[in-house]
C-alpha positions as CSV (number, residue, x, y, z in Angstrom):
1,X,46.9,159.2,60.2
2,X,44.0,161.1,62.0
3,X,41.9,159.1,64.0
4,X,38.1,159.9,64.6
5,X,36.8,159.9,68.2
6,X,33.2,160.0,68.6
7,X,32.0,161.4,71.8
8,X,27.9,160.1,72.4
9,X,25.8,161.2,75.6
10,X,22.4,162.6,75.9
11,X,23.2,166.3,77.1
12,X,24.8,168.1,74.1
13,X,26.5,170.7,77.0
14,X,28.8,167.9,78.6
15,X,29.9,166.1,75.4
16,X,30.8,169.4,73.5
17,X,32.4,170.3,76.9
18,X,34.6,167.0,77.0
19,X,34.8,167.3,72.6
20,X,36.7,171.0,73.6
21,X,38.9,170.1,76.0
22,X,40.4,167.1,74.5
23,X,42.1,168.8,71.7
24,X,44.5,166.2,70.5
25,X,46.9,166.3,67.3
26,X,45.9,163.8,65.1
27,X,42.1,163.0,66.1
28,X,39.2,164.7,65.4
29,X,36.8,164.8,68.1
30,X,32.9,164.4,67.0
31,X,29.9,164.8,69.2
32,X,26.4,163.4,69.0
33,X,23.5,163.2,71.7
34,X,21.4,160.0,70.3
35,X,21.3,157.5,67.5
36,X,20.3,159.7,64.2
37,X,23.7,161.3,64.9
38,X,25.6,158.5,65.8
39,X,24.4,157.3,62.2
40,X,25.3,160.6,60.2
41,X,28.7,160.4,61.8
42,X,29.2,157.4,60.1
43,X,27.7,158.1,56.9
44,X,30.7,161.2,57.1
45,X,33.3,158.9,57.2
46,X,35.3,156.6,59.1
47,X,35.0,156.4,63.1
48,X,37.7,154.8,64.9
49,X,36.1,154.9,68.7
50,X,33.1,155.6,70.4
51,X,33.1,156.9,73.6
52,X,29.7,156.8,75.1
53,X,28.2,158.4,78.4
54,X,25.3,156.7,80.5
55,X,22.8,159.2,80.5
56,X,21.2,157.5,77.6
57,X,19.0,154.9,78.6
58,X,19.9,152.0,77.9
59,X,17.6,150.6,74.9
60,X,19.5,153.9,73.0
61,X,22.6,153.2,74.3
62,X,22.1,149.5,72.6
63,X,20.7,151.0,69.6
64,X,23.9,153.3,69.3
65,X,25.8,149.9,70.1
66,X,23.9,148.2,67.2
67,X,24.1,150.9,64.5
68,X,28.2,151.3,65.5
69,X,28.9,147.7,64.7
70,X,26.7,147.3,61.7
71,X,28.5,150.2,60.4
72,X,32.4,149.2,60.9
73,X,33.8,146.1,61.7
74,X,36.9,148.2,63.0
75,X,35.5,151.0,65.6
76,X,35.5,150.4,69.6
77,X,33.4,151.0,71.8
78,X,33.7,151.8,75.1
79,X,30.9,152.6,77.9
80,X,31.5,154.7,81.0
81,X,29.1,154.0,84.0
82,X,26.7,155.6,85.7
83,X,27.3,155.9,89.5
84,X,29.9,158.7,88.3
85,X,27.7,161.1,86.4
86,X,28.0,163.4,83.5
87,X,30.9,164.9,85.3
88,X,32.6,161.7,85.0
89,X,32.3,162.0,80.9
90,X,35.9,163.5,80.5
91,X,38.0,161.7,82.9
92,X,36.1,158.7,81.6
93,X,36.8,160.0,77.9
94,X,40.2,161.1,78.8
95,X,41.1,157.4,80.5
96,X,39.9,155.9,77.4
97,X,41.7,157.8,75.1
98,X,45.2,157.8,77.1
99,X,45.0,153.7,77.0
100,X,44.6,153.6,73.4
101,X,47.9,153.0,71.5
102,X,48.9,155.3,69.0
103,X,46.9,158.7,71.6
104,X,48.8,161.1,73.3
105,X,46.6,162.8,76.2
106,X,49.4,165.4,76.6
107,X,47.0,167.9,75.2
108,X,43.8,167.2,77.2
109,X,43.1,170.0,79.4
110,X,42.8,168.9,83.0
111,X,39.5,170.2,84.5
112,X,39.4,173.1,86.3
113,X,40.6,173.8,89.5
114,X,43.3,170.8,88.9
């Protein structure tokens, strides 16, 4: 059964970077930047976790919170912090996704230069 990540941060270049590089068999990785697409996402179908970055400020990132649990009673959501930046979005994504039963991260591509 696929399972639908949903990657959420305000710049559009990091989470498209992190939705590339974690190209895992059997989830589909989506992407959105602020709460309109966080709601179309769900309106699409099914999301099983959200994986959210703190470059949002925080009365979005609460918003995005809001709209995730009045639209599933079933999707996780998990919030990296902020001291590590945006490029602490995919080892933050990647952590996230390795501790979740049922995810392999054998396909995640480490970043460069590692």
């Amino acid at each position: 059964m696929t399972k639908a990540v949903l990657l959420v941060g305000r710049k559009a270049v990091v989470v498209e970077d992190a939705q590339r590089r974690l190209d895992l068999p059997g989830v589909r990785v989506l992407s959105a930047t602020g709460v309109e697409e966080v709601r179309r996402a769900f309106a699409a179908g099914p999301v099983d976790h959200v994986v959210m970055g703190a470059g949002l400020d925080l009365a979005t990132r609460l918003e995005i919170v809001r709209v995730v649990f009045e639209s599933s009673d079933a999707t996780t959501v998990h919030m990296k912090d902020s001291a590590t930046g945006p490029e602490g979005f995919l080892p933050f994504a990647r952590s996230i996704l390795k501790g979740l039963s049922g995810l392999s991260t054998a396909h995640i591509a480490a970043p460069p230069g590692h």
